[in-house]
C-alpha positions in Angstrom: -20.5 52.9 53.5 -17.2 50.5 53.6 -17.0 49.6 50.2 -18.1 52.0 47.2 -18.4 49.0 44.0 -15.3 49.4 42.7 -13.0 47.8 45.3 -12.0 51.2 47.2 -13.0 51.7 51.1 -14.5 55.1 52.2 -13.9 56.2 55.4 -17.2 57.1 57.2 -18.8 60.8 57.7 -16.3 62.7 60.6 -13.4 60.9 59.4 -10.5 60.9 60.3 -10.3 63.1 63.3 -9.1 66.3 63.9 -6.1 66.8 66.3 -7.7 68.9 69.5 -11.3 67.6 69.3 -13.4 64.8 70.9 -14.1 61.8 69.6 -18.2 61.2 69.8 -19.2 57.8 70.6 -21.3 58.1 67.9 -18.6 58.9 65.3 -16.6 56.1 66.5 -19.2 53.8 66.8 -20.3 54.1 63.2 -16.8 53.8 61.8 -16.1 50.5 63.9 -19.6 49.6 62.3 -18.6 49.9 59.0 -15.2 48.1 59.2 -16.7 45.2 60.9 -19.5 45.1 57.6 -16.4 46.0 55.3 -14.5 43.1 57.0 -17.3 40.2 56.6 -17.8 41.2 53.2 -14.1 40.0 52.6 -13.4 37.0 51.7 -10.9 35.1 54.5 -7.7 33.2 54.4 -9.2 30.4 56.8 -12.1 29.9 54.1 -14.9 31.4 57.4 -16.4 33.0 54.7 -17.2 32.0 51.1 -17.9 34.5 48.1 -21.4 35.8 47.4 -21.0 36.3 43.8 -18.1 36.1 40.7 -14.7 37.6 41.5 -13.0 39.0 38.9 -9.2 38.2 38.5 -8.1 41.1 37.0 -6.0 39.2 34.2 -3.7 38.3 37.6 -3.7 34.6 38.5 -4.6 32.4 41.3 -1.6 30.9 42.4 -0.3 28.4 44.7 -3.3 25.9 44.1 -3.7 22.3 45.3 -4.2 19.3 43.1 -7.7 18.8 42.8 -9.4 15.4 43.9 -12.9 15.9 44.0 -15.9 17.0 42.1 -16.3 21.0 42.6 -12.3 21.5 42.6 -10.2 23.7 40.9 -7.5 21.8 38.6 -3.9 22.4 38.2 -2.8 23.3 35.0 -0.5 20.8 35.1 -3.6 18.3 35.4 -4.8 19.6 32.3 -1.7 19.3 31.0 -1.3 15.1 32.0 -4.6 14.6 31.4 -4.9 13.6 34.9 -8.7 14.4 35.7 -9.9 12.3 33.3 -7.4 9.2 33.6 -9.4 5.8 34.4 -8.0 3.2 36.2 -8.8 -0.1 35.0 -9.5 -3.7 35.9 -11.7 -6.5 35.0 -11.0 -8.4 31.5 -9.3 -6.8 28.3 -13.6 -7.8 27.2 -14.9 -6.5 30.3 -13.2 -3.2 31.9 -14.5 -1.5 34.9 -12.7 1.9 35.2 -12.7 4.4 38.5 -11.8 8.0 38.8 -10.3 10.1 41.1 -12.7 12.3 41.7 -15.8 9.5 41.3 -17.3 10.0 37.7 -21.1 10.9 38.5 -22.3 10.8 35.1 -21.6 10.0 31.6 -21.8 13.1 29.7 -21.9 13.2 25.8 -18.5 14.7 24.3 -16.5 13.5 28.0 -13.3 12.2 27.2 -11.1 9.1 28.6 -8.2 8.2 29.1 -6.4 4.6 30.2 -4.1 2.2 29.9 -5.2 -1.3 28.6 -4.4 -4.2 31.2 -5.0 -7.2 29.1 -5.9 -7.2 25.4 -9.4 -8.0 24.0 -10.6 -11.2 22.2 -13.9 -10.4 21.2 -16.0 -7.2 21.9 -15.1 -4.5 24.6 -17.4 -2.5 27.1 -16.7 -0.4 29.8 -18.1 0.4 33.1 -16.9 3.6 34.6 -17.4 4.2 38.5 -20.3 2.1 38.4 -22.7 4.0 35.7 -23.1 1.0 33.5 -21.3 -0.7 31.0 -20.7 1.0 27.4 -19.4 -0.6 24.4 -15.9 0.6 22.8 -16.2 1.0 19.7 -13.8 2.0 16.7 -16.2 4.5 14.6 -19.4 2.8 15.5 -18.2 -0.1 14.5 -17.6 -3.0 17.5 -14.0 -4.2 18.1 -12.5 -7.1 16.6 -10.0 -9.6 18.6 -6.3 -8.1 19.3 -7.9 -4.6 18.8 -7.2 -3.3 22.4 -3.7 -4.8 23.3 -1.9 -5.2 27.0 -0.3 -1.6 27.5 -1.9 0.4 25.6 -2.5 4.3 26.2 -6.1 4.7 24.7 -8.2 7.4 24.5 -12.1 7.4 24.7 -14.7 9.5 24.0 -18.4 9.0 25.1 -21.2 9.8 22.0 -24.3 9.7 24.3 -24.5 6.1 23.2 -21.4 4.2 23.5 -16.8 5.2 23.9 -15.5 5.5 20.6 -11.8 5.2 20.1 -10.1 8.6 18.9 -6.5 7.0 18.7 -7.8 3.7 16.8 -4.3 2.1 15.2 -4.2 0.0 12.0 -5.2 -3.1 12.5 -4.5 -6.4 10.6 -7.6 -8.5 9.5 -7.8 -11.2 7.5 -9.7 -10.5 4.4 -9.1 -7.1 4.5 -6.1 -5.0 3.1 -3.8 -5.6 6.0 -0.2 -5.5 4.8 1.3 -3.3 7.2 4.3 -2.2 8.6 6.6 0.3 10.6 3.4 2.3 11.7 3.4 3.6 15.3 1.4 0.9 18.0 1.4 -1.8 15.5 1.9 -4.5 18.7 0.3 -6.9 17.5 2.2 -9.2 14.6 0.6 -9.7 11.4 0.5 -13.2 10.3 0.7 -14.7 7.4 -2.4 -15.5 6.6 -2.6 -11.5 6.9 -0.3 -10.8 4.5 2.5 -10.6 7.4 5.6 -12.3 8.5 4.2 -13.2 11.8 6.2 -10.0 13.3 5.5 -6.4 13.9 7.3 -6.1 10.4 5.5 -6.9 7.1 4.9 -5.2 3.9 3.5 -1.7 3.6 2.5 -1.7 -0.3 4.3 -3.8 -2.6 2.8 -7.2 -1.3 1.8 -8.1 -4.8 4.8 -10.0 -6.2 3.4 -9.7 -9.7 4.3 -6.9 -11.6 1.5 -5.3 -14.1 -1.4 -7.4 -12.7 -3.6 -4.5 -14.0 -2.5 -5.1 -17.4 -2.0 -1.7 -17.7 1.8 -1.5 -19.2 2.1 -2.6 -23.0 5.2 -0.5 -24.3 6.0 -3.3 -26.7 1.9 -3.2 -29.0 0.8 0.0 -27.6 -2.9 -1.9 -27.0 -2.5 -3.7 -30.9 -3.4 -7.7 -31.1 -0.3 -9.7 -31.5 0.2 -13.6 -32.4 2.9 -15.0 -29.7 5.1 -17.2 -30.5 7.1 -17.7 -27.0 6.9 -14.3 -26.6 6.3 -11.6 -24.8 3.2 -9.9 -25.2 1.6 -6.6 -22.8 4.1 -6.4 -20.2 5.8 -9.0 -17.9 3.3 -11.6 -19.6 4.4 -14.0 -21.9 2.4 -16.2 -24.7 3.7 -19.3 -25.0 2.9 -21.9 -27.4 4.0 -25.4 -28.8 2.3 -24.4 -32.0 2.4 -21.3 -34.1 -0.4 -19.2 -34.7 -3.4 -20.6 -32.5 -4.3 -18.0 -30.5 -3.6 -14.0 -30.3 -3.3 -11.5 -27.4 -4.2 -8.1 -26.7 -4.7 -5.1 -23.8 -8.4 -4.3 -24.2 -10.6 -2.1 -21.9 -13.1 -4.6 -21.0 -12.2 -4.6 -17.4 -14.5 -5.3 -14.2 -15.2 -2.7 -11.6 -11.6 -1.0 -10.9 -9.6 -1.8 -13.4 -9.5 0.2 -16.9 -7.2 -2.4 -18.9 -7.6 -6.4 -19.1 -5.3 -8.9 -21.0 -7.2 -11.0 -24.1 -7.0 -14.3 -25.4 -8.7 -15.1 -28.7 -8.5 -18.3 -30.0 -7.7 -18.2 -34.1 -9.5 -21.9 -34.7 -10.7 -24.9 -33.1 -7.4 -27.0 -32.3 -7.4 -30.1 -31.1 -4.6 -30.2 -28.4 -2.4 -33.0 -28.5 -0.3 -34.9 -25.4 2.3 -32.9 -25.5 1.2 -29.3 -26.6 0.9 -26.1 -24.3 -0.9 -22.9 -24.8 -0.6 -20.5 -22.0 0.1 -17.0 -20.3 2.9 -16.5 -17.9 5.1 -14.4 -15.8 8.2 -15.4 -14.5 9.0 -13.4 -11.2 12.5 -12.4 -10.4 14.3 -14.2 -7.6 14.5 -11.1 -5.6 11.3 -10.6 -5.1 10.6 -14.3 -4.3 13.2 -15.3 -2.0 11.7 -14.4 1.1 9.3 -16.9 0.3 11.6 -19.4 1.7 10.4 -22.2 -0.9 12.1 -25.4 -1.0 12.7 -25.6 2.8 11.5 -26.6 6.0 8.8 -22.8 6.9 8.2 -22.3 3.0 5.4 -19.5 3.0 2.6 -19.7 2.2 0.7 -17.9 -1.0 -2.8 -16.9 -2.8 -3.1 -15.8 -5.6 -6.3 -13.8 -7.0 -7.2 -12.8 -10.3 -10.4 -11.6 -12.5 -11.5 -13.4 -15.2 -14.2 -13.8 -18.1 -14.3 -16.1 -20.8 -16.9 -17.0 -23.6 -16.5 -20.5 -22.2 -17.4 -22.0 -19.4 -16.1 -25.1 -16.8 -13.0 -25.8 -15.1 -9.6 -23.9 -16.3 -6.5 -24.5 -15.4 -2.6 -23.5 -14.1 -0.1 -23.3 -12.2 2.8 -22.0 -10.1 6.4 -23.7 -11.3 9.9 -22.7 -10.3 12.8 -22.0 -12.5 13.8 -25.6 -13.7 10.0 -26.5 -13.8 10.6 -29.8 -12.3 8.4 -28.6 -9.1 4.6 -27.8 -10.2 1.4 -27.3 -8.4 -1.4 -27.5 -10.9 -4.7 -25.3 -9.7 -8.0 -25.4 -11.3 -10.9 -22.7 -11.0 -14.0 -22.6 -12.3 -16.0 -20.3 -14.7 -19.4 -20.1 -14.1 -21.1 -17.9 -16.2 -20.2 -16.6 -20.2 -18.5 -13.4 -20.7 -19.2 -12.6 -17.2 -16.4 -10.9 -14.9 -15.5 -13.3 -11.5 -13.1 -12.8 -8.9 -10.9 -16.2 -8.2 -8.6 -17.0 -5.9 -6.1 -19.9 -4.8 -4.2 -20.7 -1.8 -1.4 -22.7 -1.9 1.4 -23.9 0.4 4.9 -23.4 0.2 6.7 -26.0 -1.0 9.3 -27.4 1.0 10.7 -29.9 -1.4 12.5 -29.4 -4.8 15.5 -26.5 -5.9 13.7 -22.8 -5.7 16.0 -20.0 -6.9 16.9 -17.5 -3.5 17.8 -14.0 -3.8 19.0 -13.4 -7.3 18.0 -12.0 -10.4 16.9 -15.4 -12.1 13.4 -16.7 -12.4 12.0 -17.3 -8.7 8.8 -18.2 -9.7 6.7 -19.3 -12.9 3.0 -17.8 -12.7 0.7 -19.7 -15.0 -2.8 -19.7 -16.4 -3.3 -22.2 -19.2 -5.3 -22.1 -22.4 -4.8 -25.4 -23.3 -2.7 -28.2 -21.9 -1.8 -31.5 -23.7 -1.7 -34.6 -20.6 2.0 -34.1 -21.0 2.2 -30.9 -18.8 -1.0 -31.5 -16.7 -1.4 -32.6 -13.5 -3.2 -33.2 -10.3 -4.8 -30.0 -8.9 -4.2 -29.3 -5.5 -1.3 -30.7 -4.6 3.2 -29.9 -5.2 4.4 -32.6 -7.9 7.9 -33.7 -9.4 7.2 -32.5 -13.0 6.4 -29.2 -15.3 3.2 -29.4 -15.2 1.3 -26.1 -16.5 -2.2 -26.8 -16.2 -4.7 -29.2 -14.1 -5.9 -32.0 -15.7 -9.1 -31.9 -17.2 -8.9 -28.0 -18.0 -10.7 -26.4 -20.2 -8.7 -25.8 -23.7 -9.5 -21.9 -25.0 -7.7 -23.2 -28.0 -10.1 -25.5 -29.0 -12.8 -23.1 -30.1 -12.8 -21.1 -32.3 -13.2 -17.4 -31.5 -13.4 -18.1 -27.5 -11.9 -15.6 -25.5 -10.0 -15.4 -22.1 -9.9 -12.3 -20.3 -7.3 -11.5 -17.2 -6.8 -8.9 -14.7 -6.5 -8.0 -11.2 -3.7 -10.8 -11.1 -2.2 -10.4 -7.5 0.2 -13.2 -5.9 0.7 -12.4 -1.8 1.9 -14.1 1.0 -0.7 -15.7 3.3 -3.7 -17.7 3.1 -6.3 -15.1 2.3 -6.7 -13.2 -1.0 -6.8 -9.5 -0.1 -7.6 -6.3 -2.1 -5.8 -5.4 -4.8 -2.2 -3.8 -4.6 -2.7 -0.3 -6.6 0.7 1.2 -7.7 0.9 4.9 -9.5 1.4 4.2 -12.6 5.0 5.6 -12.8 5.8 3.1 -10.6 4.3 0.3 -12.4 5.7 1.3 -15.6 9.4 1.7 -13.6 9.1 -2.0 -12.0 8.5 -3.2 -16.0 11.1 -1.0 -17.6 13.7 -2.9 -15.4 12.9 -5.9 -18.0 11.9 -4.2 -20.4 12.0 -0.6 -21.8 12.1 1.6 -25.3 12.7 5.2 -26.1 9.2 5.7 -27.8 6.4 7.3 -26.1 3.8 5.1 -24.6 1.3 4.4 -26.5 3.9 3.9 -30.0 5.3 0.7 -30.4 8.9 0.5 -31.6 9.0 0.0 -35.6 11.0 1.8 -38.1 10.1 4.5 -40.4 8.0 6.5 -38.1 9.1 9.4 -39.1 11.5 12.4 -37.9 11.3 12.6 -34.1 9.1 9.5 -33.1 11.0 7.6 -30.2 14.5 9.6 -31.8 17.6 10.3 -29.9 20.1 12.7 -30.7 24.0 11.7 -30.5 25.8 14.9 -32.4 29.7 16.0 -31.9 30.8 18.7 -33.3 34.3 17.0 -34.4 34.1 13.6 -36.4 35.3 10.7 -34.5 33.5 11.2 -31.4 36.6 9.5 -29.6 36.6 6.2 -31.6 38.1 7.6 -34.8 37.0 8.1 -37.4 33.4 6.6 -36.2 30.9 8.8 -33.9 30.9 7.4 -30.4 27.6 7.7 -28.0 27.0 6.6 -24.5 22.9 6.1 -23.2 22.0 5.8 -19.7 18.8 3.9 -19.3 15.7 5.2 -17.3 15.6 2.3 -14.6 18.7 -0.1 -14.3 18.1 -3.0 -15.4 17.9 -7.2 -14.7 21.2 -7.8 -16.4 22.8 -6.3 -19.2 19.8 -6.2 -21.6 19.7 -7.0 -25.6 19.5 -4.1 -27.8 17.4 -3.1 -30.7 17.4 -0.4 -32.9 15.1 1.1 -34.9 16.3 4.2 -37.7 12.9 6.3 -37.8 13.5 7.7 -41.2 14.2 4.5 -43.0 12.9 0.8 -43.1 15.9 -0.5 -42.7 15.7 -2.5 -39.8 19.2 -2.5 -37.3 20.6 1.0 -38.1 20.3 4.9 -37.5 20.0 7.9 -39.6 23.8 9.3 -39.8 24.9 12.3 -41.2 28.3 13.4 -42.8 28.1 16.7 -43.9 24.3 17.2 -43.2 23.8 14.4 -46.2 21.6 11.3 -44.1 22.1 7.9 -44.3 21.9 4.3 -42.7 24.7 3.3 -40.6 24.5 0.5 -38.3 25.4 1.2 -35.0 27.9 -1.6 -33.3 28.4 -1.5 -29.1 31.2 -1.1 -27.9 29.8 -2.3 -24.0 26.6 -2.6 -22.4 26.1 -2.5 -18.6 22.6 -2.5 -16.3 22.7 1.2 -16.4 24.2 2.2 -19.9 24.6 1.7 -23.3 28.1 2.7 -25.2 28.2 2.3 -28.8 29.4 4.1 -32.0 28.5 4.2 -35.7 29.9 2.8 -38.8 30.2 6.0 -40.7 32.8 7.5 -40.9 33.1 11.2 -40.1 29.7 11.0 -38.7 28.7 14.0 -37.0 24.8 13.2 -36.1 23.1 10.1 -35.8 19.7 10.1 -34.8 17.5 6.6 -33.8 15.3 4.6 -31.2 16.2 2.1 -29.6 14.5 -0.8 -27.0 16.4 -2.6 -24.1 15.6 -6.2 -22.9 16.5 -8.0 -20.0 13.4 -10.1 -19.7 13.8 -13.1 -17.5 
């Protein structure tokens, strides 16, 4: 009988023997019978003889297993662990890899997975040819790799789709053209350059590679979106309208905008001027030093830059500008062209560092004039295409927006990088935008109110009040205001009383009666205001105020 099915063996009829009696030949034979069947059906320590069907484990373990090497062994866990069975050794080109496994890969098998380390990095295209079974291409996605993709050292990991290996630890990768200003991310070996928006080392820019600050014209704390006539002013913010003559042209935030943007600047001419030798009209933004200085302009390495922009204009031709530093006696005039009316186009310029002339480094003056002119007298236009002594604001020959009337200029999407290619455009929350432009500018009304006086009660207010007159400077109310983002320098202060016209003052009150007082500072810093009233006894004062620190 040997074995009954359940793992137990069962002693044979007669069995065991009784003390006293004889022992048949028969009874003996049949149990010696049944332990040699009992005994082959074992499975033995010298492998003799192999199991006939599935043998349960009993949620024991096997133990005490070798490493297996060939197809048809058991693994390790450990293997499982390293990834050992499926680790490729490599040779051929970083374009061309064979691979061979231990145990010999018989065939590629959709969902198999790879692992190896690359011995030379790519320049074009990859394929892979594993123990002989025919080249596959490596691809990231489905898409084929690029040069500098796969580099020396490596650790990838592969997985076949039935067609070709795709890559499952693909790393960012910088291309030019695409949005490739990246930095401190894990396996970035391979140094961005500058014409990728890099510093030709593993450490570039991750975000914040446009130097311009409200490209997207989305920030106008000062108009709240209302047209305004410039008059060397500023205008939405960070932009400037600057003129030589009053009155010729106005601007404005609108929401004509090409596909991705919601706000654009506007130009509208207000007649048809006839611009003279030495007149300018024309929109600027002076960047800050700090944000310029790695730039290295003015010496021997000087970076170098492209800057992109959307316009549309009612006109049509060649327009001008141009990039100036802060004693705009080093220009470099650039033209673009307009090709079709009130149509939105995407333009870009490239332009080298300039290695001559005085650039301001890391400080908190002008760096860099950005400029796009609306009309240019010969005075301040030059050559385009090329560094000059001078303050040149426009190439020569650019159209004048000026000189029709009604014409209008359109700007967004304004982006100044380093490298030689224009790349996508730098989105920043808007919080952050609105932060970078409060440090030249910013106002205690809500977005979307420009700063005026008589509001009314509560419109861009804030409360001083101390319950004992004097407020420290006696007998006038002292107050102290720390700003929401420090600022450029210590910044020029407006005020605004809501509940009068009186331009210059605040609402004070003495014995709950109101009236104007004009407040007087005591100090301003880049993070605070002090100030006190003029009324005495003052026990309230209530106002708005704006801070400037443009450069």
């Amino acid at each position: 009988m040997a074995f009954n099915g359940s793992g137990t063996y069962v002693l044979t009829a007669g069995q065991p023997v009784v003390a006293g009696t004889d022992i048949l030949d028969s009874t003996f034979n049949l149990l010696t019978a049944d332990l040699a069947t009992a005994l082959s059906n074992c499975v033995t320590r010298d492998g003799q003889s192999p199991p006939t069907t599935n043998l349960p484990m009993g949620s024991f373990k096997l133990t005490g297993l070798a490493a297996g090497t060939a197809n048809g062994h058991s693994v390790r866990f450990e293997q499982l662990q390293t990834g050992t069975n499926k680790l490729i050794t490599v040779a051929g080109t970083g374009d061309v890899i064979t691979g061979v496994m231990t145990p010999t890969y018989t065939a590629y098998v959709n969902g198999d997975m790879f692992t190896f380390i690359v011995g030379s990095t790519n320049t074009t295209n990859v394929t892979i040819n594993i123990d002989g079974l025919g080249a596959k291409a490596v691809t990231n996605g489905t898409t084929a790799l690029t040069a500098g993709e796969l580099t020396s050292g490596r650790v990838v990991v592969v997985q076949y789709d039935g067609t070709r290996f795709q890559l499952l630890n693909s790393y960012l990768v910088a291309t030019a053209g695409a949005n490739s200003n990246i930095t401190s991310l894990s396996g970035l070996t391979t140094p961005l350059t500058e014409a990728q928006g890099g510093t030709g080392t593993t450490v570039g820019y991750c975000g914040f590679k446009n130097r311009i600050i409200n490209g997207a014209m989305v920030i106008d704390q000062r108009n709240a979106g209302a047209s305004v006539t410039p008059n060397n002013t500023y205008t939405l913010d960070r932009w400037q309208g600057q003129n030589s003559q009053t009155s010729k042209y106005t601007v404005q935030q609108s929401s004509t905008a090409p596909s991705g943007f919601k706000t654009s600047l506007l130009a509208t001419s207000s007649s048809a001027y006839s611009v003279g030798s030495g007149d300018y009209f024309f929109l600027n933004q002076p960047i800050e030093g700090f944000n310029t200085a790695d730039l290295g302009f003015g010496a021997a390495g000087a970076s170098t830059i492209t800057i992109s922009f959307w316009v549309r204009s009612s006109l049509t031709g060649t327009f001008g500008g141009s990039i100036r530093n802060y004693n705009v006696d080093r220009s470099y005039p650039f033209s673009y062209t307009i090709s079709s009316a009130n149509t939105w186009e995407q333009k870009s310029v490239t332009i080298a560092g300039d290695t001559s002339g005085t650039w301001v480094g890391a400080t908190n003056s002008v760096g860099i004039y950005v400029t796009f002119s609306l009309g240019s007298g010969s005075t301040f236009s030059g050559t385009a295409g090329a560094w000059a002594a001078g303050n040149y604001i426009s190439a020569t020959g650019a159209t004048s927006v000026v000189g029709t009337s009604g014409a209008t200029f359109y700007i967004t999407g304004v982006q100044l990088e380093r490298g030689s290619t224009a790349t996508s455009f730098d989105y920043r929350p808007y919080g952050t935008e609105l932060a970078l432009c409060q440090r030249y500018y910013e106002t205690t009304f809500d977005i979307g109110t420009a700063p005026a006086n008589n509001l009314g009660v509560g419109v861009g207010e804030v409360n001083f009040s101390n319950p004992t007159s004097g407020g420290g400077l006696a007998p006038n109310m002292y107050f102290y205001y720390p700003y929401k983002v420090t600022k450029r320098a210590a910044p020029t202060t407006t005020f605004y009383n809501c509940r009068s016209a009186t331009a210059g003052t605040f609402s004070g009150f003495v014995a709950g009666v109101r009236s104007d007082t004009t407040p007087t500072l005591a100090s301003t810093t880049t993070i605070a205001l002090n100030a006190n009233t003029t009324l005495a006894s003052c026990t309230l004062a209530v106002g708005a105020m704006t801070f400037s620190s443009e450069l």
